[in-house]
N, C-alpha and C positions, 0 to 999 in steps of 0.2 A: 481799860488798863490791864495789861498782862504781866506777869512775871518773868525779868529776862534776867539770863549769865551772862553776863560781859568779861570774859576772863582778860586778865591783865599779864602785858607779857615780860614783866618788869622781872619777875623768876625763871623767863624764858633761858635758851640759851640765844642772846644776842648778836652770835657769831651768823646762826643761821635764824634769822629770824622768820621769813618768810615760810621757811619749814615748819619752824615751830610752831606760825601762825594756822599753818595748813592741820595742825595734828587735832586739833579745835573745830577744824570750821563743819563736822560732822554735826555736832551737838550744841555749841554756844550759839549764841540770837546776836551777839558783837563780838568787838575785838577790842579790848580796851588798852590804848596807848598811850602812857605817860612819858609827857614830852618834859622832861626837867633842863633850867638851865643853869646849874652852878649859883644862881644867885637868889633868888625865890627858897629853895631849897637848895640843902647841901649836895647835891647829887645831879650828874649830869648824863643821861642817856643818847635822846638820839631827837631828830627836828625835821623841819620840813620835808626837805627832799626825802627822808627816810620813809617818813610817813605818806608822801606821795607815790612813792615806789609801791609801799607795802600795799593802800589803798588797790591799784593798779593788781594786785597779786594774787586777791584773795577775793571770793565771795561773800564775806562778812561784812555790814557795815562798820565803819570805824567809831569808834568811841573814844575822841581826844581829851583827855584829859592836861590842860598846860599851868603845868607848875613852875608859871615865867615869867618875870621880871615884869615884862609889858606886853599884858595882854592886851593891849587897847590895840597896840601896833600890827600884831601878829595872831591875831585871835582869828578874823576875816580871813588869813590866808589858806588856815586850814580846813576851813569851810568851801574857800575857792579848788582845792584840787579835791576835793568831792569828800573830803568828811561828811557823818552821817548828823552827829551829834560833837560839837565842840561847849567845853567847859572849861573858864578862865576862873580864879581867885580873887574871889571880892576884895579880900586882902590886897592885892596886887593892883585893879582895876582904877583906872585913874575916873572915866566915866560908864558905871555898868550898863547904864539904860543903852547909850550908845552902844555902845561892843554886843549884846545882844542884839540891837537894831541892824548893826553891822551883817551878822553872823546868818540871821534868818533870813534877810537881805540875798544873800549867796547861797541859799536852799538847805541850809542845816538846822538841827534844833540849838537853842541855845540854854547852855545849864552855867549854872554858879554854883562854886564849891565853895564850903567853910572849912579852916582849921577849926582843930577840936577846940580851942581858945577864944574863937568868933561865935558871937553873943545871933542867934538867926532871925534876932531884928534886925539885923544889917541887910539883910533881902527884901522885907516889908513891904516897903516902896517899889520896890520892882518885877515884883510879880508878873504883870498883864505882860511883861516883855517877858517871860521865863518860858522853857518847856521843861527844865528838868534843876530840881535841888540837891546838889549832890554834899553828903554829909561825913565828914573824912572821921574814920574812926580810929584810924592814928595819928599820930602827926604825920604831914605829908614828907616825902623824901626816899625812903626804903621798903622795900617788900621784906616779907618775914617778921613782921611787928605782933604783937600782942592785942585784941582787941578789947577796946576802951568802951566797957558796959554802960560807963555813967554818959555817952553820948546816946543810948537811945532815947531818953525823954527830948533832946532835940530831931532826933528823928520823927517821933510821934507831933512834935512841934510842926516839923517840916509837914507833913501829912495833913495837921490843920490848915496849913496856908493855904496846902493844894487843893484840899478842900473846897476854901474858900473861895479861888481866886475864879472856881465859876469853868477852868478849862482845864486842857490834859495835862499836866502838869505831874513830871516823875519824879519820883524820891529815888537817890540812888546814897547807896553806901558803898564804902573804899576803903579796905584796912582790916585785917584779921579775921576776913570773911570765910568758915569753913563749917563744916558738917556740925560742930559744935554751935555755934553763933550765927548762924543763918536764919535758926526758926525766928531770934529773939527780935532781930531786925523785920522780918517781914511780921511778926503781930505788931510790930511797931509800927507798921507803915509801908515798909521800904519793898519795891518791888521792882529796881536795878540793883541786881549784885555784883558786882567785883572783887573777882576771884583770883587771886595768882597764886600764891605757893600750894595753898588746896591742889588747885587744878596741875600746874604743871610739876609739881615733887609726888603727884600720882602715878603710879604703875600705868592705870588706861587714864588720862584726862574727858576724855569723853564721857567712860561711863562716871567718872567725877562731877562731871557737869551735871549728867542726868539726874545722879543720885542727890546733888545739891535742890535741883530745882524742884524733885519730889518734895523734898521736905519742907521747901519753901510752902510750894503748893497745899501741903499738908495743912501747914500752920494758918495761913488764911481761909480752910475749910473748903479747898478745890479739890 
């Protein structure tokens, strides 16, 4: 288990995305992209074809994050044009065991997110189907949020399961993730970061990236 940046390009400028994606792919380990549809959350970005172009664009694997009505329907798809890692909302999730089945099925990992409001028994059961627990430490929907301290004891939560569950299994955090709140997530556990306004409201985003993932590294004693 390594420690990776998955910057999020949700602070990007989305006019040019593929640019912005490129200004990263020096230093980050992923590309983390939030597929929002207006009804999951308040907020609506951008969807498949986007994220297939982008895939297509870049040498970073892609990190989907879909904050969308029906991940059951649509989860598999972003697996199918070569996501690396796709992540649906338990919340949302009609069958999780399924949509994970689905997901690795089509050669990607498969992770579940929690709102900061979902209790992380709600994964439990599902573990043996997971590669990756992602643990939102704002409410899902906007970049620039404030990070939500009293979610790390479910971090540390998530970390046990993964523990447990006997296989590789990654903890990822999303949400207010910067120089300040990076070490506290990784002694907690978390060794996916998700980085956007950090990274891209940086002078260099690269040496951003680096200097996050020292600190990480720091805190779990590498």
């Amino acid at each position: 288990m390594g420690l990776l940046i998955s910057p999020s390009v949700l602070n990007a400028d989305l006019s040019h995305l593929a640019d912005e994606v490129r200004r990263v792919e020096a230093a980050a380990d992923w590309i983390h992209l939030d597929v929002m549809d207006n009804h999951f959350v308040p907020n609506l970005t951008f969807g498949l074809p986007v994220v297939e172009s982008l895939i297509k664009n870049t040498s970073l694997p892609a990190d989907c994050h879909l904050m969308i009505h029906d991940p059951d329907r649509w989860a598999p798809a972003y697996a199918e044009v070569g996501a690396g890692s796709v992540t649906f909302h338990i919340e949302a999730a009609k069958n999780a065991r399924q949509i994970c089945r689905d997901i690795r099925r089509r050669g990607a990992r498969a992770g579940a997110a929690l709102k900061p409001g979902t209790e992380i028994t709600e994964i439990a059961e599902l573990l043996p189907e997971l590669d990756m627990i992602l643990i939102m430490t704002v409410e899902p929907g906007f970049g620039g949020q404030s990070f939500m301290t009293d979610m790390l004891p479910k971090v540390r939560r998530a970390r046990e399961y993964a523990k447990q569950s006997g296989t590789d299994i990654w903890v990822q955090v999303d949400g207010g993730i910067d120089a300040n709140t990076i070490e506290m997530c990784a002694e907690a556990g978390a060794n996916i970061f998700v980085a956007g306004s950090a990274v891209y409201r940086a002078q260099d985003p690269s040496n951003m990236i680096n200097h996050l993932r020292d600190i990480a590294m720091s805190a779990c004693g590498h």
